[in-house]
C-alpha positions as CSV (number, residue, x, y, z in Angstrom):
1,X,-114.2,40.4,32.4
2,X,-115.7,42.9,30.3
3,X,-116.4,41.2,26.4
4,X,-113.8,42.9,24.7
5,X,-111.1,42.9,27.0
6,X,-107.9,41.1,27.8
7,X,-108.7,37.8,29.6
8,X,-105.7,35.9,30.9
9,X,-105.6,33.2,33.0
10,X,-101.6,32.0,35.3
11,X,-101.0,28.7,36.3
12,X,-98.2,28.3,38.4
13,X,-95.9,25.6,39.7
14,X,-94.1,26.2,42.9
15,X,-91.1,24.9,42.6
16,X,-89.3,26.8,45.7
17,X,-89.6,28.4,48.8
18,X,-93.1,28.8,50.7
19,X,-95.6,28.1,47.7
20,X,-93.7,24.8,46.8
21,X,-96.2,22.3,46.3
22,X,-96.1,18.6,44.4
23,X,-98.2,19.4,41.4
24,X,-98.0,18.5,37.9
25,X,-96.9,21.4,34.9
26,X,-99.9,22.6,33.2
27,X,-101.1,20.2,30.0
28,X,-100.8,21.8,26.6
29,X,-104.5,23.1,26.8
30,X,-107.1,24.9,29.3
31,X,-110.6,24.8,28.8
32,X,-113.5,27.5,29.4
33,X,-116.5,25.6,30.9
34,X,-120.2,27.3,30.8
35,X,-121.0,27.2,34.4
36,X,-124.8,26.6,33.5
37,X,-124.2,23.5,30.8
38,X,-121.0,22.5,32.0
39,X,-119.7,22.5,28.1
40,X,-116.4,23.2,26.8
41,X,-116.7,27.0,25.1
42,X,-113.5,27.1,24.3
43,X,-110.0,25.4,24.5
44,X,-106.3,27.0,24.7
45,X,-102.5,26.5,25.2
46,X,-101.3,28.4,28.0
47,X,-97.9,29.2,27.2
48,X,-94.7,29.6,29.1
49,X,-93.5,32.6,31.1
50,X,-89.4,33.5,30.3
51,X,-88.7,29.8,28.3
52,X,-90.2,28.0,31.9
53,X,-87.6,29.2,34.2
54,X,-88.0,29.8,38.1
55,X,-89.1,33.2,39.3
56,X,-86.5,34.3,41.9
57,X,-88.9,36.0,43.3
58,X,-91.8,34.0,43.9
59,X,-90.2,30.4,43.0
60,X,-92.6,29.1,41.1
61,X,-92.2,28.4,37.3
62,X,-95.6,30.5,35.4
63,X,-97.4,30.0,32.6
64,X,-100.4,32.5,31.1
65,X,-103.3,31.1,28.6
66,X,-105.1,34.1,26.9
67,X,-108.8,33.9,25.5
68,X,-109.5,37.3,24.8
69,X,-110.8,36.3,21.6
70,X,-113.6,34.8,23.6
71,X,-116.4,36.7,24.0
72,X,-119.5,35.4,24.6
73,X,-121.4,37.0,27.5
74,X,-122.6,34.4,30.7
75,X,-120.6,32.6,34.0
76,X,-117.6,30.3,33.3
77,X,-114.3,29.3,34.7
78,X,-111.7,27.5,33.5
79,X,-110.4,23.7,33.5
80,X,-106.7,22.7,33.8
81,X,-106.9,18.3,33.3
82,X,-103.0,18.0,34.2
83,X,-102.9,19.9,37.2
84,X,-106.7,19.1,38.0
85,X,-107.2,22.6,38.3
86,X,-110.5,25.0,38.3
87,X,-111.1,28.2,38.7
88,X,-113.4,30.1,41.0
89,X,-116.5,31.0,38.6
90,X,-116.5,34.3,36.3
91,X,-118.3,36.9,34.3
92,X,-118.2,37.6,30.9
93,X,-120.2,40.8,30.1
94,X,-120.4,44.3,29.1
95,X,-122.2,45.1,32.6
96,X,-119.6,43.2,35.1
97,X,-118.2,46.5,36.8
98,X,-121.4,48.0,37.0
């Protein structure tokens, strides 16, 4: 992600159809972990695509947590305790696309 740009994060819970899965909703807050110190940078509340109903599409119920207000340059990803979920590592920086 470039610094000042839009960062958003989906969790998703498949509820039917081909990515239906036995996992928990996401809890009431993500994290942002430094790769490096392994520290919490920075906590959020994903919130709820279309008041938590099922895609008819996809079949899986979505939620999106923003932190574009965070913009400290370095490697992350992000924590998920509920659904035990982490993300593949990311960059934070003016230079990312370069």
């Amino acid at each position: 992600y470039r610094t000042n740009a839009q960062k958003i994060a989906i969790f998703s819970q498949g509820i039917k159809g081909l990515n239906r899965y036995p996992t928990a909703p996401p809890s009431k807050q993500f994290a942002v972990v430094d790769e490096d110190t392994k520290k919490v940078v920075y906590r959020g509340n994903p919130v709820a695509w279309n008041d938590r109903k099922v895609s008819e599409l996809s079949g899986d119920r979505v939620w999106f947590a923003d932190f574009s207000d965070f913009k400290t340059p370095g490697r992350y990803h992000i924590e998920e305790p509920n659904a035990r979920f982490r993300s593949f590592p990311f960059t934070i920086g003016d230079g990312v696309y370069g």
